[in-house]
C-alpha positions in Angstrom: 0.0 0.0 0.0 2.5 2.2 0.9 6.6 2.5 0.5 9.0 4.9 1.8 12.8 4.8 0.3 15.1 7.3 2.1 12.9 9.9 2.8 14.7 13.3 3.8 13.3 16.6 5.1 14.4 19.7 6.3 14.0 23.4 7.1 16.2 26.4 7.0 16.3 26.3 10.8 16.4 22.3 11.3 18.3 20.5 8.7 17.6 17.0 9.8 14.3 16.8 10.3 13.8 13.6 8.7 16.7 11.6 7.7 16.9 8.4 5.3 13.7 7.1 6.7 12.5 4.0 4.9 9.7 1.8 5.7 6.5 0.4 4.3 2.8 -0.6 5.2 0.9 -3.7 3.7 -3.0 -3.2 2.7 -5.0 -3.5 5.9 -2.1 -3.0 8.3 -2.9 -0.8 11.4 0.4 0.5 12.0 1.6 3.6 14.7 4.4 6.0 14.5 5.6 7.7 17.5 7.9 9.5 18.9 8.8 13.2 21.3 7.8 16.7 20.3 9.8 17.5 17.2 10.6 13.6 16.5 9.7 14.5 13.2 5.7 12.8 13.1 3.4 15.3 11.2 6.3 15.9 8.7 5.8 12.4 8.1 2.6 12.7 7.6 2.9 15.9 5.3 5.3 14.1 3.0 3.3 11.5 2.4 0.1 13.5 1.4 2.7 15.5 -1.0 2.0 18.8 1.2 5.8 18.7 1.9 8.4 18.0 -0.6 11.6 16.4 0.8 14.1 14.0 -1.1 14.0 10.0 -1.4 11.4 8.3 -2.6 7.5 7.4 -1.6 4.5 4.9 -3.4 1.6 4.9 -3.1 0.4 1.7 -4.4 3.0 1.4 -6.8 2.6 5.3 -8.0 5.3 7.0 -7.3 4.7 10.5 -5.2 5.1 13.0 -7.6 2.9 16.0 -9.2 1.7 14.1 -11.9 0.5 11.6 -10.0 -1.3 13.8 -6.9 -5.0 13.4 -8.3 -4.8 9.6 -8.4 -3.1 9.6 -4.9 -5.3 11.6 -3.1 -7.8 9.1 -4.2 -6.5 6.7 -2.4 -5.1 8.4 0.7 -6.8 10.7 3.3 -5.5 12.5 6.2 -7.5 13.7 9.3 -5.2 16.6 11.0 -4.7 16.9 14.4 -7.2 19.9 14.6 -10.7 19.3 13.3 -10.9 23.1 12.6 -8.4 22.9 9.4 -10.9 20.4 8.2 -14.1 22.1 8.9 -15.2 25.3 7.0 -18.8 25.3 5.9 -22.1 26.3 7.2 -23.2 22.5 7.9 -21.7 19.5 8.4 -23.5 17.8 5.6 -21.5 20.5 3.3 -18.6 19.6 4.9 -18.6 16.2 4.4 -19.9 16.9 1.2 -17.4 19.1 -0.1 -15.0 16.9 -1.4 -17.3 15.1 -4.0 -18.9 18.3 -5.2 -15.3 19.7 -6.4 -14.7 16.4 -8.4 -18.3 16.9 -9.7 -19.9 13.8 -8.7 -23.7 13.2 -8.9 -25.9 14.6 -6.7 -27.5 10.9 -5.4 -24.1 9.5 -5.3 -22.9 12.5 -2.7 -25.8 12.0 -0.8 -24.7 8.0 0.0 -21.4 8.8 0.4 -21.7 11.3 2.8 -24.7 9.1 5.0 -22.2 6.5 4.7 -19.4 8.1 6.1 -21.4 9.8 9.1 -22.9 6.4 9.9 -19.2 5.1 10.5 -18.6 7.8 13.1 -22.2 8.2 14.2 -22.7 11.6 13.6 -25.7 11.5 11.5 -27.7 13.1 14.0 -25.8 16.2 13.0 -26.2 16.3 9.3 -27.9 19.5 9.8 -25.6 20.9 12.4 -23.1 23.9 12.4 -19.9 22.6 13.1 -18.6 25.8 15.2 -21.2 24.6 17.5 -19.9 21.0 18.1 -17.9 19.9 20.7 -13.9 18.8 20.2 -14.8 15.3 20.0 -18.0 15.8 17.7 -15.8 18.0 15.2 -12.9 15.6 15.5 -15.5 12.7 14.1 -17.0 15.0 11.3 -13.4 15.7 10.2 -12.9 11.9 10.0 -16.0 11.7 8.0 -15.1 14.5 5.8 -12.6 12.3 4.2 -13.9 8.8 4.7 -16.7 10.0 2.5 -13.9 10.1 -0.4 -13.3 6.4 0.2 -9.7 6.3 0.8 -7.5 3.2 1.2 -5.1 3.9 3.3 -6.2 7.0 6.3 -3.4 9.0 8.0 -4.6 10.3 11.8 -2.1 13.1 13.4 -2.6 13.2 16.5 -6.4 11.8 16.6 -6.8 11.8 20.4 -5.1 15.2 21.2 -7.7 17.0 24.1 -10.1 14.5 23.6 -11.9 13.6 27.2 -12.2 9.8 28.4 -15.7 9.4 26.6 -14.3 11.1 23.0 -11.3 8.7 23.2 -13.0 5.7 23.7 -15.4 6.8 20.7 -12.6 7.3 18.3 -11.1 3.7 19.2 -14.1 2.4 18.5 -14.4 3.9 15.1 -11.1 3.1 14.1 -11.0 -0.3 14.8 -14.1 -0.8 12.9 -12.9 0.9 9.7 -11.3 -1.6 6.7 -8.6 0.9 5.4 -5.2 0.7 5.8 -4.0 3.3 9.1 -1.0 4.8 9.7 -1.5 6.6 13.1 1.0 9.5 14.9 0.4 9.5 18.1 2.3 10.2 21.2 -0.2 7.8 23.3 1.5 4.5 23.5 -1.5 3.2 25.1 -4.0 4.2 22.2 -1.2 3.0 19.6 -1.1 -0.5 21.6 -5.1 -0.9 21.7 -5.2 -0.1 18.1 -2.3 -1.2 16.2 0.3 -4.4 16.3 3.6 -2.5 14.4 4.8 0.3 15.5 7.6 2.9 13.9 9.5 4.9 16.9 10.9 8.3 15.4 13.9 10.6 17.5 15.4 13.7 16.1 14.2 12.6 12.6 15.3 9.3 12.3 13.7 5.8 12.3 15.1 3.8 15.6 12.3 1.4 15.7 9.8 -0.6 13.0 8.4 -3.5 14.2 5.9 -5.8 17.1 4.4 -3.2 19.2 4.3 -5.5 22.0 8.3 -6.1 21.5 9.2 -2.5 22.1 6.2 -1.3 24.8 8.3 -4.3 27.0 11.4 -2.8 27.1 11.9 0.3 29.3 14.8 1.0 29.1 14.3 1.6 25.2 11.1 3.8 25.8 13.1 5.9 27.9 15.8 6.9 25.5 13.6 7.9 23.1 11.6 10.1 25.4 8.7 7.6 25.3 6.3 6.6 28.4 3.9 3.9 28.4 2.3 4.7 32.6 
């Protein structure tokens, strides 16, 4: 589903932001990447959607990541950011969810089950009607999920899904998630919603890969976690 070949990125003010990561995620893997603040996660993230350019390689089922290629990618790959509100922008949810079918000009009746469809997965149908300014964290968090499962993606990148969510939210989200068929790769810096949802896990430090494999393997050793600024309490 998804290969990375010596990825590098950096900025004027931090030249090794990521550095000669490579990895790769098979179709319906659940898979977490952690790490710090600064470990280098969301720029992950970024350079896999194309939003940030760095050097190396990346495929998305087989495609390689290039300009040419971005319609057909996006296609396949969603990714809910870590604040609902960069998501969220119209007068109703409905539009919302809507919005991305209407720019590719898709039928009205087929817009209509997509976007039913994707507010059924995170039960927010309900709010179809609703203004999204007037949600709660958690409710906006779940409409910005549906806004892209309603494009029926294959493989879903979450930045920090879980970030100021309550105990009730939380557990809502885990339950979507683990009832969703796509492929996930999921930056978090919650080990314990990374173990309850996925089985590999990358570790990221200072921009560079230390860790890619059995989640259970690495939450056992301490003295590993600790290094790499990580706590599983």
């Amino acid at each position: 589903m998804l290969e990375v070949r010596n990825l590098n990125f950096a900025y004027p003010e931090n030249p090794c932001l990521l550095s000669n990561i490579d990895f790769s995620i098979l179709k319906g893997e659940k898979m977490a990447v952690v790490g710090p603040n600064g470990a280098g996660k969301t720029t992950l993230l970024l350079n896999l959607t194309g939003l940030l350019i760095g050097s190396g390689e990346i495929f998305i089922q087989g495609m390689p990541l290039c300009k040419k290629n971005l319609p057909a990618i996006r296609q396949i790959l969603g990714m809910v950011f870590q604040s609902p509100d960069d998501q969220l922008f119209s007068s109703c949810v409905y539009d919302d969810v809507a919005y991305g079918l209407i720019y590719q000009g898709k039928e009205k009746e087929l817009i209509d089950r997509c976007v039913l469809e994707a507010l059924q997965a995170v039960d927010m149908v309900d709010h179809k009607d609703a203004v999204p300014y007037h949600l709660s964290l958690g409710e906006k968090k779940r409409v910005a999920i549906a806004t892209v499962l309603s494009m029926q993606p294959q493989l879903l990148l979450f930045d920090e899904p879980t970030m100021g969510l309550d105990a009730r939210a939380r557990k809502q989200f885990i339950q979507i998630v683990r009832n969703l068929p796509q492929t996930i790769l999921l930056a978090t810096h919650d080990l314990k919603l990374a173990a309850t949802l996925c089985e590999r896990l990358l570790v990221l430090d200072a921009g560079h890969l230390v860790y890619d494999g059995d989640i259970r393997t690495a939450l056992q050793d301490t003295a590993f976690l600790e290094k790499h600024g990580l706590d599983f309490e």
